[in-house]
C-alpha positions in Angstrom: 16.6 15.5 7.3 17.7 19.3 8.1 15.1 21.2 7.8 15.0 23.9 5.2 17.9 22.7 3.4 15.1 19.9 1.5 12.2 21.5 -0.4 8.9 20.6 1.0 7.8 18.2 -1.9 11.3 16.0 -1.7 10.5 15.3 2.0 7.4 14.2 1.1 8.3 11.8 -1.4 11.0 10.3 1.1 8.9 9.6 3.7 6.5 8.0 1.3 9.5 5.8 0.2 10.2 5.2 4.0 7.0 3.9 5.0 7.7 0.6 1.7 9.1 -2.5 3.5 12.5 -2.8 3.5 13.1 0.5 2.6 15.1 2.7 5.5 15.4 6.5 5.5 19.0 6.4 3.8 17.6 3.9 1.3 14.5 6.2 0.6 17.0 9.3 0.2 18.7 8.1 -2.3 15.7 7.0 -4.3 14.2 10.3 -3.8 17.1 12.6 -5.1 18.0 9.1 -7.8 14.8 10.3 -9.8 16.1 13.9 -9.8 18.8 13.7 -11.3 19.3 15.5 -14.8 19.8 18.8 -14.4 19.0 21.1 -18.1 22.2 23.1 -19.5 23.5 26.0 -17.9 21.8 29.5 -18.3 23.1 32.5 -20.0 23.9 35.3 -17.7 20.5 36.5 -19.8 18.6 33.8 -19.5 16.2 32.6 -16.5 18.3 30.5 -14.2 18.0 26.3 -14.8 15.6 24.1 -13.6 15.4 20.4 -13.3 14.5 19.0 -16.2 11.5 16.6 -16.1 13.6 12.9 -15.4 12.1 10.1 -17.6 12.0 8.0 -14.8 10.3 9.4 -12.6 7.7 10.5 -15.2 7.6 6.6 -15.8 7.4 5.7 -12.1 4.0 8.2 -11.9 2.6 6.4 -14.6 3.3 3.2 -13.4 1.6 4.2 -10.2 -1.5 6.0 -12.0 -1.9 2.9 -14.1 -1.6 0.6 -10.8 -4.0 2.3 -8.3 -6.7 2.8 -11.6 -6.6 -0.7 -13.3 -5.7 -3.4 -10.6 -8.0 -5.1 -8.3 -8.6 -8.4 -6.2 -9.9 -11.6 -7.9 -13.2 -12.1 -7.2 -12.9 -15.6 -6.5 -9.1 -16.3 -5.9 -8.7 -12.7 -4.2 -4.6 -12.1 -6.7 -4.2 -9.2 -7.5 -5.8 -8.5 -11.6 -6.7 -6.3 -13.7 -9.8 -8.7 -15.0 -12.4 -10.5 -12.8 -11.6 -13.2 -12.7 -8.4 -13.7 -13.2 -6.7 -15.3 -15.8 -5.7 -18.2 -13.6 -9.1 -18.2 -12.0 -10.6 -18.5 -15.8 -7.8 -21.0 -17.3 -10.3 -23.9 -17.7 -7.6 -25.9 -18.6 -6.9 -26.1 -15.1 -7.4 -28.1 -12.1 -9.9 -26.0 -10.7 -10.4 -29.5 -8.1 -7.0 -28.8 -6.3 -6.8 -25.6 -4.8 -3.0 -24.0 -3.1 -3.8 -21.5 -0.2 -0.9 -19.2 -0.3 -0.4 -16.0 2.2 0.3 -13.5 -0.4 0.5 -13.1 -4.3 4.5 -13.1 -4.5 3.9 -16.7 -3.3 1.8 -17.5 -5.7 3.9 -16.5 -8.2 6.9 -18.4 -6.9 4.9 -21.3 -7.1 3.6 -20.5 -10.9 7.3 -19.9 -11.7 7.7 -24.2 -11.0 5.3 -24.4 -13.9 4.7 -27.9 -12.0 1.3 -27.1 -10.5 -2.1 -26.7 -12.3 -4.5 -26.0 -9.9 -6.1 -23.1 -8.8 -5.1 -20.5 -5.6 -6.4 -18.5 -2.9 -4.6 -16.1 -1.3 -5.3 -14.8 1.9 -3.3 -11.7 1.4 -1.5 -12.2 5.4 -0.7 -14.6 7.9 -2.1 -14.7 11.1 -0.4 -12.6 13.9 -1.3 -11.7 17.1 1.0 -9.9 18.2 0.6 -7.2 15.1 -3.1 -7.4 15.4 -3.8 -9.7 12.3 -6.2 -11.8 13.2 -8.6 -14.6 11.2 -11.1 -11.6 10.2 -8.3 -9.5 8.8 -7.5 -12.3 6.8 -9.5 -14.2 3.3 -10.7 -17.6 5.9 -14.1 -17.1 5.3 -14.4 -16.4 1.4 -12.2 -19.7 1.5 -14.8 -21.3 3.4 -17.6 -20.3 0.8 -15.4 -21.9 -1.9 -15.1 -25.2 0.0 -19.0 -25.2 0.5 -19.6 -25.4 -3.4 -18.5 -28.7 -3.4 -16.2 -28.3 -6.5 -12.9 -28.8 -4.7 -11.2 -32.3 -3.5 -8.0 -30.9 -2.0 -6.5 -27.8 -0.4 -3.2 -27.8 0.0 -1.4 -25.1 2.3 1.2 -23.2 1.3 1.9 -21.2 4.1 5.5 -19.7 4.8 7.3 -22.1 6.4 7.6 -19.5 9.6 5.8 -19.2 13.0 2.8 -17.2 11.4 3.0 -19.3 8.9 2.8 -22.7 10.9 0.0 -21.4 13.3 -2.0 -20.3 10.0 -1.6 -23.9 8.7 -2.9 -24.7 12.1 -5.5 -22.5 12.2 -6.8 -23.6 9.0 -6.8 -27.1 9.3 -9.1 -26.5 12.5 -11.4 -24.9 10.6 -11.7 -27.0 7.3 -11.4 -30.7 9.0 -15.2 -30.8 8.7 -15.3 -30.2 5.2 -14.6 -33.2 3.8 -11.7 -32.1 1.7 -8.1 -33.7 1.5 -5.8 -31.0 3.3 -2.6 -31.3 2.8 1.0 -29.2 3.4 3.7 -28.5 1.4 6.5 -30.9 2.2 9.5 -29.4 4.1 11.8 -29.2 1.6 11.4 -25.3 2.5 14.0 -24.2 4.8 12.4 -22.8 8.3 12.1 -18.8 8.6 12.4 -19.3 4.7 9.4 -17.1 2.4 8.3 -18.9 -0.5 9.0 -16.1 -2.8 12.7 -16.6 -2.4 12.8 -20.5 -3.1 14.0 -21.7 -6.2 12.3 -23.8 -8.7 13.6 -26.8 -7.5 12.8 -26.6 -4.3 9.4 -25.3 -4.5 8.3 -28.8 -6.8 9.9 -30.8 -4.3 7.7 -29.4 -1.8 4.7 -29.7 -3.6 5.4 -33.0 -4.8 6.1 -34.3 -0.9 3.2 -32.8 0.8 2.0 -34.4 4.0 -1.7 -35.3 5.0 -2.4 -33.2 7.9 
C-alpha cells in the first residue's frame, strides 16, 4: 500500500482483514474499500464538499462485531462457542449426554449437527495438536475432557478429529491418554477423504462416518 495515498484508518482496517485466515492483502483491499462504497450527491459550488456517506454494511458489520465480542463465550462444560452457559446442546436433555463426539473446532461440530444423525453431546478442544506451530496438549481442552470422563456419566467418546496429520496424531494422542478410563473410544470411520476438514464434508458422508467408526 503506497503510503499517503490510503488514509490512516483504511490501512488499519486492511491489515486487520489481513491477519483472518484465508484472507491475503488483495482480498483484504477489496473488502476494506467494498464497505466504503456509497458516496452522498455532489455539492453545490456553495455547499461543503461530499463526504462518504455512512455505508449500511459496514455499520451492520460493527454491530455484528460489538454484539459478538459482548455476548459470546465458551461452554462451560462442552467449551462451543454460546451466548448461554451451558449451551443449548450441552442443556438438550433429550440428548445422549452418554456418548460424547470430541471435535477440534466448533465448525466441526456444526458439520456434524448439520447430519441431524447424531444425538450426543461434544467437546471441542478448540485446535489440534501441532508441534511444529507450538500447539501443544496444554494449549489445547485434554484436561477439562479428562474431568468429564472422571464423573462417570459417559460410556463412549468418539473422535472426530480432521482426518489430517494433526488430526491423526491428536486421535493418537488421545487415545493414550483415555485408554485407562474405562470408556469405549472410538473413531470416525474413513469415509472422510485424507487432508479433508470436516466442515467441508457433506451430509452424506459425515453419517457414514459416524455410523462406521472403528474401536481403537
Amino acid at each position: 500500500m503506497v503510503q499517503g495515498a490510503v488514509p490512516p484508518s483504511v490501512t488499519q482496517l486492511i491489515e486487520t482483514f489481513s491477519e483472518l485466515p484465508g484472507i491475503g492483502p488483495k482480498t483484504a483491499s477489496r473488502l476494506a474499500f467494498h464497505l466504503l462504497r456509497g458516496r452522498s450527491e455532489p455539492a453545490a459550488p456553495t455547499q461543503a464538499p461530499p463526504t462518504l456517506a455512512p455505508p449500511t454494511l459496514a455499520l451492520r458489520l460493527a454491530e455484528a462485531l460489538r454484539n459478538l465480542v459482548e455476548n459470546t463465550r465458551f461452554c462451560s462444560q462442552c467449551f462451543n462457542v454460546t451466548e448461554q452457559d451451558p449451551c443449548p446442546i450441552c442443556a438438550d436433555l433429550a440428548r445422549d449426554h452418554g456418548l460424547l463426539c470430541v471435535v477440534e473446532e466448533p465448525l466441526d461440530l456444526l458439520a456434524l449437527e448439520r447430519t441431524e444423525q447424531y444425538r450426543g453431546v461434544f467437546h471441542v478442544l478448540n485446535g489440534a495438536l501441532s508441534p511444529m506451530e507450538g500447539i501443544f496438549a496444554e494449549d489445547l481442552r485434554i484436561k477439562e475432557l479428562e474431568l468429564r470422563l472422571a464423573k462417570g456419566d459417559i460410556r463412549e467418546v468418539i473422535l472426530a478429529t480432521n482426518p489430517t496429520s494433526e488430526g491423526d496424531y491428536t486421535a493418537a494422542y488421545l487415545l493414550g491418554r483415555l485408554k485407562h478410563s474405562g470408556v469405549r473410544v472410538t473413531r470416525l470411520g474413513r469415509g472422510l477423504p485424507m487432508g479433508g476438514d470436516l466442515e467441508y464434508a457433506d451430509a452424506v458422508t459425515l453419517t457414514r462416518a459416524l455410523e462406521s467408526r472403528q474401536e481403537l
